[in-house]
C-alpha positions in Angstrom: 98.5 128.4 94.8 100.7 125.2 94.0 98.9 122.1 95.0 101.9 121.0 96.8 101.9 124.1 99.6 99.4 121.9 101.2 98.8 118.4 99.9 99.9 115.8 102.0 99.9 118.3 105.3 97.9 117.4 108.3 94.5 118.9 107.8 91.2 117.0 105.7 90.6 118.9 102.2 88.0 118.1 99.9 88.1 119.0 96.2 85.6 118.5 92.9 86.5 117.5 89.3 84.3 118.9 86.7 84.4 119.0 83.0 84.4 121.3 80.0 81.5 121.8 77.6 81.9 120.0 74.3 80.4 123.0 72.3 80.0 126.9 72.5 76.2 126.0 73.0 76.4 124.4 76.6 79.3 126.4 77.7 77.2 129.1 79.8 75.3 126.3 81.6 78.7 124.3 82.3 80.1 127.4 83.6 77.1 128.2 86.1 77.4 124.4 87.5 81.6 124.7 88.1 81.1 128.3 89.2 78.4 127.0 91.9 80.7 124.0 92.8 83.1 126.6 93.0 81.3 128.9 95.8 81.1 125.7 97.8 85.3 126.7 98.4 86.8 123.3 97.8 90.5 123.1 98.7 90.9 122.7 94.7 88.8 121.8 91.1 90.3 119.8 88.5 89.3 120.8 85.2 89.2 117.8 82.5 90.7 117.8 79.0 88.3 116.3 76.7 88.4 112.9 74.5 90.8 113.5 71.9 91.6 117.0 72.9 88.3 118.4 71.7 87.7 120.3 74.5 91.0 122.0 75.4 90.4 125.3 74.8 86.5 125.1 77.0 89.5 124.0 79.8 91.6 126.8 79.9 88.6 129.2 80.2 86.6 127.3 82.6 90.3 126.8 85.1 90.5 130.4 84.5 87.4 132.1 85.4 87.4 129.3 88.6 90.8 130.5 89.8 90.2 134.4 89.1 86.5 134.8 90.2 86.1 133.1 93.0 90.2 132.2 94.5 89.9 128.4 94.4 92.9 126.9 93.1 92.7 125.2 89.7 94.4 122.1 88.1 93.8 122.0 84.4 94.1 118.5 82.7 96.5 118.7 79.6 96.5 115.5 77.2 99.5 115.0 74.8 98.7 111.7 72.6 99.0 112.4 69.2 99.8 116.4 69.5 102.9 117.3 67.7 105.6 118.8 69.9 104.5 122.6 68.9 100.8 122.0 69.9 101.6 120.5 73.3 104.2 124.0 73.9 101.3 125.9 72.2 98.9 124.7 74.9 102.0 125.0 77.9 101.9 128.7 76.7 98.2 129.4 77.5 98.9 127.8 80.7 101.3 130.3 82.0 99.6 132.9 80.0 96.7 132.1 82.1 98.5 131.9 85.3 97.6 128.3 85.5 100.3 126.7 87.9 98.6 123.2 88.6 98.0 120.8 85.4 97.5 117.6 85.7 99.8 115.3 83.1 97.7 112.5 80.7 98.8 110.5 78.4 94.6 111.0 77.0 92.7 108.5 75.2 94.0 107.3 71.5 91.3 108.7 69.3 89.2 106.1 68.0 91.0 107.0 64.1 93.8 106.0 65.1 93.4 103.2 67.1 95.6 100.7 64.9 97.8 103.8 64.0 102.3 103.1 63.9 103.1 105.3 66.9 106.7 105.2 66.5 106.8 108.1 64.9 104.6 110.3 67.0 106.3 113.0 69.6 104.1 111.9 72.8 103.0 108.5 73.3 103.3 108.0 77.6 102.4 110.7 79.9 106.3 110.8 81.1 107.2 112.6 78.0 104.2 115.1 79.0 105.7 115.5 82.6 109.5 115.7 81.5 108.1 118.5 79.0 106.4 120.7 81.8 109.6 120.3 84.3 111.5 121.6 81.6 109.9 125.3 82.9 112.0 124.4 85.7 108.9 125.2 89.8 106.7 126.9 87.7 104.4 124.1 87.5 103.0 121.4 90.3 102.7 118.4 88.3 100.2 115.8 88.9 99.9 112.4 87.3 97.0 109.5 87.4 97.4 106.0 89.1 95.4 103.0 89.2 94.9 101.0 92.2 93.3 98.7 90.2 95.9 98.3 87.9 95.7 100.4 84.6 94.2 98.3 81.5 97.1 98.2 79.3 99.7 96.8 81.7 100.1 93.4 82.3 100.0 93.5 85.8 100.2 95.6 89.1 104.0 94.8 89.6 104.7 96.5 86.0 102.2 99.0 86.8 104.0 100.5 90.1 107.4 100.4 87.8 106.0 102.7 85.5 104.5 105.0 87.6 107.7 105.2 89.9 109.1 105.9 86.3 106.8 108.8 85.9 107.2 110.4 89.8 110.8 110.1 88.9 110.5 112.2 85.9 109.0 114.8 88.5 105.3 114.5 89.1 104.5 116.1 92.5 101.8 114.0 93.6 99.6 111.4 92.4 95.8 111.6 91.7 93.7 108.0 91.4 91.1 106.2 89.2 87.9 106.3 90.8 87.3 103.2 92.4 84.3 101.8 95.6 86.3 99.6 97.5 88.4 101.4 99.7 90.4 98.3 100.4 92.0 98.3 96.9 93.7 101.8 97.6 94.7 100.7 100.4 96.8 97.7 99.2 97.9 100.1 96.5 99.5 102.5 98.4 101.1 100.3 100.3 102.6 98.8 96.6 103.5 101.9 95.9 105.2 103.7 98.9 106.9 100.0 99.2 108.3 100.5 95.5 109.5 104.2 96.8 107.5 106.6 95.7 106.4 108.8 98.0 104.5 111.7 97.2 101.2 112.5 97.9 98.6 110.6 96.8 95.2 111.6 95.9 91.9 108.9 96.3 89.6 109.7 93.5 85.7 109.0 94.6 82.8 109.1 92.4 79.4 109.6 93.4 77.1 106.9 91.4 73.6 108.6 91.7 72.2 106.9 88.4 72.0 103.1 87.8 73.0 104.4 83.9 76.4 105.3 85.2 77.7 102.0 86.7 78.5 100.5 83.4 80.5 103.6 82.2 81.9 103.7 85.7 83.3 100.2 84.7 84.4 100.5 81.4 86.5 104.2 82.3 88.1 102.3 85.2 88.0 98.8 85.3 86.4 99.3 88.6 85.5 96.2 90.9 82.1 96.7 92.3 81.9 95.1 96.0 79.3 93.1 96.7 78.1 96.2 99.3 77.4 98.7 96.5 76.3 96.0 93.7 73.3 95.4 96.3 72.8 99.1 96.4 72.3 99.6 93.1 70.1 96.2 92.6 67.6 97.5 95.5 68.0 101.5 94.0 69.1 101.9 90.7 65.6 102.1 88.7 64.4 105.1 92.1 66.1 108.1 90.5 65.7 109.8 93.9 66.2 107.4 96.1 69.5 106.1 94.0 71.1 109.4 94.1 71.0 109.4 97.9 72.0 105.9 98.3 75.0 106.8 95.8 75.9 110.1 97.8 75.7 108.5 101.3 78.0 105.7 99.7 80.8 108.2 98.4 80.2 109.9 101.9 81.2 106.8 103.7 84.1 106.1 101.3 85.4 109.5 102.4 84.6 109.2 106.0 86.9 105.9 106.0 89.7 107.4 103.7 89.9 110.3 106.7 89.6 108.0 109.3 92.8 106.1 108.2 94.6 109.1 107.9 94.0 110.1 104.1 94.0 114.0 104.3 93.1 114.6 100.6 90.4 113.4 98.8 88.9 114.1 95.5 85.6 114.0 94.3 84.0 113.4 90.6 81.8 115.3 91.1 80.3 115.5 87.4 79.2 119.4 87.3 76.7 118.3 89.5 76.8 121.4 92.4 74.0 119.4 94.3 75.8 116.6 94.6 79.1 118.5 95.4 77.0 120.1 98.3 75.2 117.2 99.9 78.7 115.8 100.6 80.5 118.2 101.8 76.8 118.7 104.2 77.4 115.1 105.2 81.2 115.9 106.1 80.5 119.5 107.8 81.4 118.9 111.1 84.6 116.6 110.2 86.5 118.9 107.4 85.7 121.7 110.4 
């Protein structure tokens, strides 16, 4: 099913993010933690790419086996920066080999090598190019894209921020998908940005569940994330209680959610981490309200 049958349509949906193994060794356990997230029967899973593409292949197999054993519709992550034309229509390939209709178009992180590298010369070096090159199969991939309420770190401000992205919806993205972040307000203000600057397809809240002092700092550095005064008090009174930490961060994400439905946010998506207990507690905490 193409994510955009339903996105956007009145109805709350709930769906998890998990990520590929980095090696053949830890691929069976990765497996069992997206397959249980996967018998929860979120309304999707997104399947991550991997830093410099390492990954890729773990991707396809674990969007695969999500989709084919257990009917829950998969949106694979595909990164293009510094693939050559051929490898990015190699990877397309798999895709519709695989019967993957969702992807999910990234620019990807600049490998650490080539950091100071001349680009001009490279095929891919914005995630438009990426989304032009899969419209180019005509409907037979949805296309989503990432947004950053917070503004993303290499522009020089919101306003140039919003012109890109309308750039990118314009070269067909079908709905939007956003940086985690743990103040609601900030989306807020964002969408209205956005849907002021005309774009209008759906957009996705991304929401991670902190349930370890440890990940705050990543959180920050992946995102740019501001950290409310609400949830830097959280993790002061909680963050060295492994247990008690992990159920203030899940009660946290929970009321995120709660107030992204309430203001009439249908979608939401989860980071979920390839953590199935965490995946469960929240949709426990939201039983009654996605009906």
């Amino acid at each position: 099913m193409k994510l955009s049958e339903f996105l956007g349509r009145e109805g709350l949906s709930l769906s998890f993010e998990v990520f590929p193994p980095k090696n053949d060794t830890a691929f069976d356990s990765v497996r069992e933690a997206t397959e249980q997230i996967a018998a929860l029967t979120p309304s999707f899973m997104s399947v991550t790419y991997g830093a410099g593409g390492g990954t890729s292949r773990y991707t396809l197999e674990i969007a695969k086996n999500i989709k084919e054993r257990y009917g829950v519709p998969t949106l694979a992550h595909l990164t293009c920066v510094s693939s050559t034309r051929e490898t990015v229509q190699a990877k397309i390939a798999q895709l519709r080999e695989a019967g993957i209709e969702n992807v999910m178009a990234l620019r990807g992180d600049i490998p650490a090598e080539l950091a100071g590298a001349d680009r001009s010369g490279w095929d891919y070096t914005h995630a438009i190019q990426l989304v032009r090159e899969l419209k180019s199969y005509g409907d037979e991939f949805c296309v989503g894209g990432a947004c950053y309420p917070e503004v993303h770190p290499e522009s020089a401000n919101q306003r140039e921020d919003v012109l890109y992205l309308k750039e990118k919806v314009d070269a067909g993205c079908d709905f939007l998908t956003t940086q985690m972040f743990f103040d609601n307000n900030l989306f807020y203000n964002f969408l209205y940005k956005i849907r002021e600057a005309g774009i209008v397809v759906p957009v996705i809240p991304g929401v991670m569940p902190i349930t370890n002092g440890n990940q705050v700092a990543r959180a920050i550095r992946l995102s740019g994330s501001l950290m409310p005064q609400r949830f830097k008090a959280l993790v002061d009174k909680f963050g060295t209680t492994p247990a008690a930490m992990k159920q203030a961060g899940i009660a946290y994400a929970t009321d995120q959610i709660i107030d992204l439905f309430a203001n009439g946010i249908c979608n939401v998506h989860v980071y979920s981490m390839n953590k199935p207990d965490v995946a469960a507690a929240i949709l426990a905490n939201l039983s009654d309200i996605l009906g």
